[in-house]
KESE-36950 format. One record per residue (C-alpha): x, y, z. Coordinates in Angstrom, 1 decimal. Layout:
N
+--------+--------+--------+
:     px :     py :     pz :
+--------+--------+--------+
:      X :      Y :      Z :
...
+--------+--------+--------+
END
This chain:
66
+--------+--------+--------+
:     px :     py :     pz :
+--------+--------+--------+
:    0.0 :    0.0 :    0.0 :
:    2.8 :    2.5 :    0.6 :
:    4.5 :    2.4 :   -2.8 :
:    0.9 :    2.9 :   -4.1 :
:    0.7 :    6.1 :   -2.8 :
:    4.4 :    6.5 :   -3.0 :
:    3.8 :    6.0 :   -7.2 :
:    0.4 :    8.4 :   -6.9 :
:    3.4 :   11.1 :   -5.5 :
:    5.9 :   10.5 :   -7.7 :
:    3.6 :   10.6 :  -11.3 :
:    2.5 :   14.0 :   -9.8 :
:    6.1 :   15.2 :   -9.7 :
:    6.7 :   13.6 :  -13.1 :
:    4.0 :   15.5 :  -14.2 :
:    4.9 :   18.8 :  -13.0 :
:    8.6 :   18.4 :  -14.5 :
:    8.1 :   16.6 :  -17.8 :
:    7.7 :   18.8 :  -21.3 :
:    5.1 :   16.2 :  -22.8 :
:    2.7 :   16.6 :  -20.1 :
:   -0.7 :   18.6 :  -21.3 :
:   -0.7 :   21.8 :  -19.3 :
:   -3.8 :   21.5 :  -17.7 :
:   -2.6 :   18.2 :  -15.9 :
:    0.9 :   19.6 :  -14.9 :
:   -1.7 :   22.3 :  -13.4 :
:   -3.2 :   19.6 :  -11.9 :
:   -0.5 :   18.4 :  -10.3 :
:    1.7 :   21.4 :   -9.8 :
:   -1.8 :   22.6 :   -7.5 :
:   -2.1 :   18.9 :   -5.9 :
:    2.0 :   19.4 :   -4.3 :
:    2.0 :   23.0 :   -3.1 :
:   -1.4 :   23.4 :   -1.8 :
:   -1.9 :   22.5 :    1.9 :
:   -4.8 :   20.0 :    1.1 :
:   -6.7 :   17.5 :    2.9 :
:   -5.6 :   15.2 :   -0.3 :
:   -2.0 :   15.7 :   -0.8 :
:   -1.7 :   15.6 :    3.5 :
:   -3.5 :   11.9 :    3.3 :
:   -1.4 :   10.6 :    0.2 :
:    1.6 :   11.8 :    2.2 :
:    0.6 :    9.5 :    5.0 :
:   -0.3 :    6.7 :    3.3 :
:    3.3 :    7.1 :    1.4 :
:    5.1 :    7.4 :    4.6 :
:    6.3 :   10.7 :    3.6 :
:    5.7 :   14.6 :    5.5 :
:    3.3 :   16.8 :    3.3 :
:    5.0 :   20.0 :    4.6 :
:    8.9 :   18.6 :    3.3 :
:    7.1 :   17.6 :    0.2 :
:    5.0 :   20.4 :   -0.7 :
:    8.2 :   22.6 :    0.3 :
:   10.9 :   21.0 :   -1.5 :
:    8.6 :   21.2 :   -4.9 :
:    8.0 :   24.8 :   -4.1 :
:   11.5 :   25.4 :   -4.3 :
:   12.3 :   23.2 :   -7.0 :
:    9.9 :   25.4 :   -8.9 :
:   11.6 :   28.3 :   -7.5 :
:   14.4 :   27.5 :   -8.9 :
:   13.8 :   26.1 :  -12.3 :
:   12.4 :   29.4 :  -13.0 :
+--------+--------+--------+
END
């Protein structure tokens, strides 16, 4: 069950970072990782991983790509 929810984190992150995703689903996923929702805080759980490093560390990923 954790690398479930481990894979449902990482294909969001692929999908913020990858050139041949449609825009509307990078928004998608870009929203899902760096707002503080009820969603992205359970998948974080489930995944074993803290939604405030994750969200974080994409935000500043972003930051910096930019």
């Amino acid at each position: 069950e954790t690398n479930l929810f481990t894979a449902v984190l990482s294909q969001a992150v692929h999908d913020v970072f990858s050139t041949h995703v449609e825009k509307i689903d990078k928004r998608q996923a870009m929203d899902f990782l760096t707002n503080d929702s009820a969603h992205l805080r359970m998948i974080c759980e489930l995944a074993g991983r803290n939604a405030t490093y994750v969200r974080e560390k994409i935000k500043k990923k972003l930051l910096s790509d930019d």
